[in-house]
LUMSE-549846 format. One record per residue: residue number from 1; residue in one letter; chain; y, z, x of N, C-alpha, C in turn. Coordinates in nm, 3 decimals, padded with zeros to 5 digits, always signed. Example, Ala and Ser with C-alpha at 12.3 -4.5 7.8 and 13.67 -1.06 7.14 Angstrom:
<bavexs>
+------+------+-------+---------+---------+---------+---------+---------+---------+---------+---------+---------+
: resi : resn : chain :    n.py :    n.pz :    n.px :   ca.py :   ca.pz :   ca.px :    c.py :    c.pz :    c.px :
+------+------+-------+---------+---------+---------+---------+---------+---------+---------+---------+---------+
:    1 :    a :     A : -00.569 : +00.780 : +01.319 : -00.450 : +00.780 : +01.230 : -00.330 : +00.780 : +01.320 :
:    2 :    s :     A : -00.225 : +00.708 : +01.285 : -00.106 : +00.714 : +01.367 : +00.003 : +00.787 : +01.290 :
+------+------+-------+---------+---------+---------+---------+---------+---------+---------+---------+---------+
</bavexs>
This chain:
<bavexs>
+------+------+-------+---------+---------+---------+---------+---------+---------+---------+---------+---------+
: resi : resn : chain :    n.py :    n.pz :    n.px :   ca.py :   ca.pz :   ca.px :    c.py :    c.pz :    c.px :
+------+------+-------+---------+---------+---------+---------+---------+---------+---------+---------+---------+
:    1 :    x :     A : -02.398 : +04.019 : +15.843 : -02.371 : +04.111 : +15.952 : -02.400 : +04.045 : +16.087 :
:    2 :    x :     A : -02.510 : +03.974 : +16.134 : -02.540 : +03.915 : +16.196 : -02.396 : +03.797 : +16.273 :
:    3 :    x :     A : -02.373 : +03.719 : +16.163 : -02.277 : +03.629 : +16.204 : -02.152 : +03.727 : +16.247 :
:    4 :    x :     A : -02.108 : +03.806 : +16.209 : -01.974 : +03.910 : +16.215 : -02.028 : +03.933 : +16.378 :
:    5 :    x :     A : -02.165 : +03.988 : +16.386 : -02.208 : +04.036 : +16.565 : -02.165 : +03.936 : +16.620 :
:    6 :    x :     A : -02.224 : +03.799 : +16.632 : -02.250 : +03.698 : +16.723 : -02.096 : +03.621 : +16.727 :
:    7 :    x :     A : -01.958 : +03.647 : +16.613 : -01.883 : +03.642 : +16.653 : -01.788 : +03.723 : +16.762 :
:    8 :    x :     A : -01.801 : +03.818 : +16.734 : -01.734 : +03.912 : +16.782 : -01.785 : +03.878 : +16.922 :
:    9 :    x :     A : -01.916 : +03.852 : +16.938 : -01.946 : +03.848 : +17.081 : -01.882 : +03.744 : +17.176 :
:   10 :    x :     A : -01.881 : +03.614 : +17.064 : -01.866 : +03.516 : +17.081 : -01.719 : +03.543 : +17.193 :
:   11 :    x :     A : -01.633 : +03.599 : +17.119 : -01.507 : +03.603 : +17.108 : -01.477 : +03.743 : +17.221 :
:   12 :    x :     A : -01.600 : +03.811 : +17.260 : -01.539 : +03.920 : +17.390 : -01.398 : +03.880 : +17.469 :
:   13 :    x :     A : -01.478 : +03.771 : +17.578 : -01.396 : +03.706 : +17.671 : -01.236 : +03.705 : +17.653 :
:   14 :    x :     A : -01.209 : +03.618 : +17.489 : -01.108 : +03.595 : +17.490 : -01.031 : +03.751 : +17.393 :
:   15 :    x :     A : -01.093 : +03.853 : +17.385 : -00.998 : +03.949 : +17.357 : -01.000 : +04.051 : +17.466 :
:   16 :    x :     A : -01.085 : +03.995 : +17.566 : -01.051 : +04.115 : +17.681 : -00.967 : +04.043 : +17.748 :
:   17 :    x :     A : -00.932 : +03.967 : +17.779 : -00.830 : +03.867 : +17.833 : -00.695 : +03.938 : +17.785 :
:   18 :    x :     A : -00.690 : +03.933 : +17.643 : -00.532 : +03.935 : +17.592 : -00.531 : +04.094 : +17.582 :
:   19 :    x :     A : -00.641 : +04.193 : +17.603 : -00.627 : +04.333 : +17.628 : -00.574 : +04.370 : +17.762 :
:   20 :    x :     A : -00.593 : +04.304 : +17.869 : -00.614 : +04.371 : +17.957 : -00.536 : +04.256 : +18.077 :
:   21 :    x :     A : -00.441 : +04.185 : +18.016 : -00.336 : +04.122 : +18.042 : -00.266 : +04.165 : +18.216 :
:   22 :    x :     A : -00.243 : +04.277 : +18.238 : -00.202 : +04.342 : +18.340 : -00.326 : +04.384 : +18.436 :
:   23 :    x :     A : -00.430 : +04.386 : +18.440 : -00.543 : +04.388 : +18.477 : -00.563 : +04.300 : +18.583 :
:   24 :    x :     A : -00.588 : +04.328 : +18.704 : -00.666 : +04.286 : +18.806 : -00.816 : +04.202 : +18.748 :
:   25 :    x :     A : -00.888 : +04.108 : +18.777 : -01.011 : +04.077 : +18.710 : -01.092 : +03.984 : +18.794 :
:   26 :    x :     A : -01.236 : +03.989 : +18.818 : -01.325 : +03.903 : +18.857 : -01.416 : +03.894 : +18.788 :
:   27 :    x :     A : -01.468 : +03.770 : +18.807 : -01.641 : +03.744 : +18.731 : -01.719 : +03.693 : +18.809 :
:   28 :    x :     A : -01.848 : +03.736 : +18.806 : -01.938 : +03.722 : +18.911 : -02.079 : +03.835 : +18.866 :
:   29 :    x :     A : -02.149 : +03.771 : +18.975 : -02.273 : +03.885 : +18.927 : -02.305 : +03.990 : +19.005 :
:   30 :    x :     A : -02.385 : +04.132 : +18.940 : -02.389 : +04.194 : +19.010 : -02.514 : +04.229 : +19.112 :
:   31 :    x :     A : -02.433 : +04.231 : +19.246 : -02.554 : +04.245 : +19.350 : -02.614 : +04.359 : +19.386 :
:   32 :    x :     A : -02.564 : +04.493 : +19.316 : -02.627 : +04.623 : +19.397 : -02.532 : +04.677 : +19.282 :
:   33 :    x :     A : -02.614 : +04.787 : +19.292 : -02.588 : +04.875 : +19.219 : -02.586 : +05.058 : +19.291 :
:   34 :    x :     A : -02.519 : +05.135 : +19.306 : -02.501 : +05.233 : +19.375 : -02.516 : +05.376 : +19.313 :
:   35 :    x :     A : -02.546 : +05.437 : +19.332 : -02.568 : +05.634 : +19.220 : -02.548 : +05.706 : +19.353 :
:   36 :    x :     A : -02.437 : +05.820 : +19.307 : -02.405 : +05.906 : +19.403 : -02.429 : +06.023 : +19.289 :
:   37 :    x :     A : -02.363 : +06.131 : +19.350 : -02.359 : +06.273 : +19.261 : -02.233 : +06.306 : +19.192 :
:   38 :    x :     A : -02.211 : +06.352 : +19.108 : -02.103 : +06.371 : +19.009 : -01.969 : +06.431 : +19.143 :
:   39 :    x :     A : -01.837 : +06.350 : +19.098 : -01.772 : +06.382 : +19.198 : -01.785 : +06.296 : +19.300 :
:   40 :    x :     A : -01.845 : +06.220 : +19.318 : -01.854 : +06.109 : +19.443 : -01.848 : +05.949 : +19.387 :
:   41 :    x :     A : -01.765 : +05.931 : +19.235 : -01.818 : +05.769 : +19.211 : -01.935 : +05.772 : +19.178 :
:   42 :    x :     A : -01.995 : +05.843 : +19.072 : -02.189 : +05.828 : +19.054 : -02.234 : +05.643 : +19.063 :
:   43 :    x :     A : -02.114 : +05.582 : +18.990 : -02.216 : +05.478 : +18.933 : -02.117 : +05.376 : +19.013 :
:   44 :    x :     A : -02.129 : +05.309 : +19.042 : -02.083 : +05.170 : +19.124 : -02.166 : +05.065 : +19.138 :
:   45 :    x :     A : -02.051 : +04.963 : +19.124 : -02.152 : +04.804 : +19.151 : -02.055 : +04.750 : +19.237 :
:   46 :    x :     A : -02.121 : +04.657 : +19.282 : -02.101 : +04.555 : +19.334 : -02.098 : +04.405 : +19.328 :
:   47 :    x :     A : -02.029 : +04.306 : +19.339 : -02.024 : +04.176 : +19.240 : -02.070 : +04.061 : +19.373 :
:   48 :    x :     A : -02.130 : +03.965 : +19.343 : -02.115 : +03.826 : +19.432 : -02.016 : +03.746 : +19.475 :
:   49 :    x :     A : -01.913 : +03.776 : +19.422 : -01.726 : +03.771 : +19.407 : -01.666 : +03.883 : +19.415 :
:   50 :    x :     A : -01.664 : +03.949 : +19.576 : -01.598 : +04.091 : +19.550 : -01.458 : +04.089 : +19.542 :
:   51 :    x :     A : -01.388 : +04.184 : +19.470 : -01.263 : +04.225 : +19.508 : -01.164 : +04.240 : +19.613 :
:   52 :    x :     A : -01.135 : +04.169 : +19.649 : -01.038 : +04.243 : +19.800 : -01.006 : +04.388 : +19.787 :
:   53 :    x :     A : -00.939 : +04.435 : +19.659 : -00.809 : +04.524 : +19.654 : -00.929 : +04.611 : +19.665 :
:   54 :    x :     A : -01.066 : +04.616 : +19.668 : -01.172 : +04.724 : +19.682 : -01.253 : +04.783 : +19.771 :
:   55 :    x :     A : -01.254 : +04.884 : +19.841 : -01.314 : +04.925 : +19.932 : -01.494 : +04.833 : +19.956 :
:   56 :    x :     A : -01.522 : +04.773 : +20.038 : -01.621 : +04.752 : +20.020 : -01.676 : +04.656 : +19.881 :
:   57 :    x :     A : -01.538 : +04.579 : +19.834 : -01.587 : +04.537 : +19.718 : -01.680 : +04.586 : +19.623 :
:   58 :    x :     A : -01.620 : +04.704 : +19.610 : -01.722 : +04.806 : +19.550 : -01.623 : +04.863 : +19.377 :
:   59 :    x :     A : -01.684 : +04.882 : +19.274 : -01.590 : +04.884 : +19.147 : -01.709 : +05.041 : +19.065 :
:   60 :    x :     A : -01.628 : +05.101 : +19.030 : -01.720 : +05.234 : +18.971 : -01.655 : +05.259 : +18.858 :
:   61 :    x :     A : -01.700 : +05.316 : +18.750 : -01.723 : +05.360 : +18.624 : -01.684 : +05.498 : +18.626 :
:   62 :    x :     A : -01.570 : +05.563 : +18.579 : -01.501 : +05.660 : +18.576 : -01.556 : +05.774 : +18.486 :
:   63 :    x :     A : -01.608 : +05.869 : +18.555 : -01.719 : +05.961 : +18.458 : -01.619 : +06.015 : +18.314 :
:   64 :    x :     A : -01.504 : +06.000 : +18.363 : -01.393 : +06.056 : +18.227 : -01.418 : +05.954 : +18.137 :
:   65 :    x :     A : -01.452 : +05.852 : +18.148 : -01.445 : +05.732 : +18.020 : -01.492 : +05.759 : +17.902 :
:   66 :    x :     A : -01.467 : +05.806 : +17.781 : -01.543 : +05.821 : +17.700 : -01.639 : +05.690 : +17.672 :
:   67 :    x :     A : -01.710 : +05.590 : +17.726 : -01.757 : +05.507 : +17.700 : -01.882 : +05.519 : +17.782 :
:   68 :    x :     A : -01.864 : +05.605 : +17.868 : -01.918 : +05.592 : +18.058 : -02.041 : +05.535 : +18.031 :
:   69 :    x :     A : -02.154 : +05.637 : +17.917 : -02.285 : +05.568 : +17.897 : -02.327 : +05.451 : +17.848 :
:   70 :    x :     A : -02.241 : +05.384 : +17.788 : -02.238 : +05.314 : +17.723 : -02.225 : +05.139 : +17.846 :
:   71 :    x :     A : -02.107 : +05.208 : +17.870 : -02.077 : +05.087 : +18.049 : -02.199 : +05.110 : +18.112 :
:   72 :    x :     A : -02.242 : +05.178 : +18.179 : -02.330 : +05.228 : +18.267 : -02.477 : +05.154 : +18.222 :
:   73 :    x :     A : -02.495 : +05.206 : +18.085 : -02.650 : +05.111 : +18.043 : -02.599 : +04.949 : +18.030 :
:   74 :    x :     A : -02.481 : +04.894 : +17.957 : -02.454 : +04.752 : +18.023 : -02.462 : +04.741 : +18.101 :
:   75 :    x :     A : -02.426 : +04.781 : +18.182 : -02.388 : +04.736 : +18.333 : -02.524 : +04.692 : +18.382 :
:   76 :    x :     A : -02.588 : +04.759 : +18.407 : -02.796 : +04.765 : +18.406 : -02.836 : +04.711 : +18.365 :
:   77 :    x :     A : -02.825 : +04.653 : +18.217 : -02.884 : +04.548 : +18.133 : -02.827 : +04.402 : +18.218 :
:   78 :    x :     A : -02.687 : +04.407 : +18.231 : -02.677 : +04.246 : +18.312 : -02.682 : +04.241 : +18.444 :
:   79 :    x :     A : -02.726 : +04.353 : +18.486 : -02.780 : +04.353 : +18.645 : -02.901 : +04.302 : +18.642 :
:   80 :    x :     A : -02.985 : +04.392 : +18.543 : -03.160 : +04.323 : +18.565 : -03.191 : +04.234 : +18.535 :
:   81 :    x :     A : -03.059 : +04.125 : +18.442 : -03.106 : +03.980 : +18.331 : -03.033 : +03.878 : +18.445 :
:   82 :    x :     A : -02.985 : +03.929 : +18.539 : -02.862 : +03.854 : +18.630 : -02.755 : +03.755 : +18.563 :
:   83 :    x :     A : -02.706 : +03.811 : +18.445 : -02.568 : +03.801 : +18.428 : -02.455 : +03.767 : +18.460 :
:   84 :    x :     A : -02.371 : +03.697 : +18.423 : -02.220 : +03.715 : +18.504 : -02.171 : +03.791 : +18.415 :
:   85 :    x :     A : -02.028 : +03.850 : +18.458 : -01.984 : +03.979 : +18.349 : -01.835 : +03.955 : +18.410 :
:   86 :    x :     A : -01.732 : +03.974 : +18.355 : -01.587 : +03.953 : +18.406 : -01.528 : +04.064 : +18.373 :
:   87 :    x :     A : -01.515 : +04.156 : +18.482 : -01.465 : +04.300 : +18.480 : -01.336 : +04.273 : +18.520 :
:   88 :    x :     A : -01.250 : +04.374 : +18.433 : -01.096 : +04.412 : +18.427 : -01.095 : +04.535 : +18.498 :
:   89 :    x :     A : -01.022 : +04.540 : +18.632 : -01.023 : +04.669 : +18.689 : -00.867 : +04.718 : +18.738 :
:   90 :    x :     A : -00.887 : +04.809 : +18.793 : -00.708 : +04.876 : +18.903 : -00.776 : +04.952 : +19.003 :
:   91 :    x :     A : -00.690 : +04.925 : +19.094 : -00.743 : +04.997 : +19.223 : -00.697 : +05.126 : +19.189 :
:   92 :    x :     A : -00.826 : +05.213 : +19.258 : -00.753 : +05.367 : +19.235 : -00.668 : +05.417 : +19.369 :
:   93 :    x :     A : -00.595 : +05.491 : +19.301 : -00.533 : +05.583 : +19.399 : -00.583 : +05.713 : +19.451 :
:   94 :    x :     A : -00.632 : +05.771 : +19.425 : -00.664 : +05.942 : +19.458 : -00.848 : +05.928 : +19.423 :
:   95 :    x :     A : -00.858 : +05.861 : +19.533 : -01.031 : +05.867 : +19.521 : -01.087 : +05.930 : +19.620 :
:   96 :    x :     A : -01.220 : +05.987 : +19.598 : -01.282 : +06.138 : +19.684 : -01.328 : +06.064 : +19.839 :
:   97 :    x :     A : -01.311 : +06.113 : +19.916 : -01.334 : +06.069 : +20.044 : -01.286 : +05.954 : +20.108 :
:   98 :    x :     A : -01.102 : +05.946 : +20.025 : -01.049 : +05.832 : +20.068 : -01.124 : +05.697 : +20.068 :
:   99 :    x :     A : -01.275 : +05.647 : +19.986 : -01.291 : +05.539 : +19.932 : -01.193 : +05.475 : +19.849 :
:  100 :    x :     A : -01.119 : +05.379 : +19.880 : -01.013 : +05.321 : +19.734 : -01.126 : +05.188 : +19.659 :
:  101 :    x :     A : -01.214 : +05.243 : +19.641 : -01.294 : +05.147 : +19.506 : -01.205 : +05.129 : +19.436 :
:  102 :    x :     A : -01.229 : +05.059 : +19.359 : -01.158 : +04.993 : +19.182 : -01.246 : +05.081 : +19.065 :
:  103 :    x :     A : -01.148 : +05.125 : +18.996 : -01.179 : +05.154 : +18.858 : -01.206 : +05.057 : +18.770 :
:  104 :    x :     A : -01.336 : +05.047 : +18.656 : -01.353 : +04.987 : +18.605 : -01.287 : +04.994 : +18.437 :
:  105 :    x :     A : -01.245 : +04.904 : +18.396 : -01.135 : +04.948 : +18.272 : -01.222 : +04.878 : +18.169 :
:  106 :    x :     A : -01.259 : +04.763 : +18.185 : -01.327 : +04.675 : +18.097 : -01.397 : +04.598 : +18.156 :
:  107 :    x :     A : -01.499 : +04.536 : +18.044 : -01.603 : +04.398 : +18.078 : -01.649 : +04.391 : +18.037 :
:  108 :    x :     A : -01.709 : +04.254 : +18.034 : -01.795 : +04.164 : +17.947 : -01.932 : +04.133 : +17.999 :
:  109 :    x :     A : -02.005 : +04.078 : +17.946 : -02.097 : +03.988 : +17.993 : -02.110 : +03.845 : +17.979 :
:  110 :    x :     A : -02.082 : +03.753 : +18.030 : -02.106 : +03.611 : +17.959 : -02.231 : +03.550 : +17.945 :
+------+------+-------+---------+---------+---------+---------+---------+---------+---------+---------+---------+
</bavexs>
């Protein structure tokens, strides 16, 4: 079981790559981390390689995700270990207070 984990891990990179093909993407680490209130983008980061296409080079975690907790405690784990992580994102369109952050779709940690 072990070896099956450490492959699979092995191998993130190159299946988020061929997932997410159409995907906007940077890698870099994250410098800040942001919490607002439900309805405002709660969770957002920020990378050392920001985005252009992003307000403020700023990328948030879509509370609809069925994954959200799951991103959200990664995300934290390679913030506090200082990580690089290569997030697959899209700029949003219809975001609250006319912020156009990036949606976060996928990512890794390397």
């Amino acid at each position: 079981m072990r070896k099956f984990v450490l492959g699979v891990l092995a191998a993130l990179p190159l299946l988020l790559a061929s997932g997410q093909a159409n995907a906007l993407n940077r890698t870099g680490k994250i410098t800040s981390i942001f919490l607002s209130m439900p309805g405002n983008l709660p969770f957002r980061i920020a990378l050392d390689n920001p985005p252009p296409e992003c307000a403020g080079g700023l990328l948030y975690v879509d509370m609809g995700n069925a994954n959200y907790q799951a991103y959200v405690s990664t995300l934290l784990v390679a913030y506090t270990q200082g990580k690089s992580i290569i997030v697959y994102y899209a700029p949003a369109q219809d975001v609250a207070q006319t912020l156009p952050a990036c949606v976060i779709q996928e990512f890794g940690i390397l």
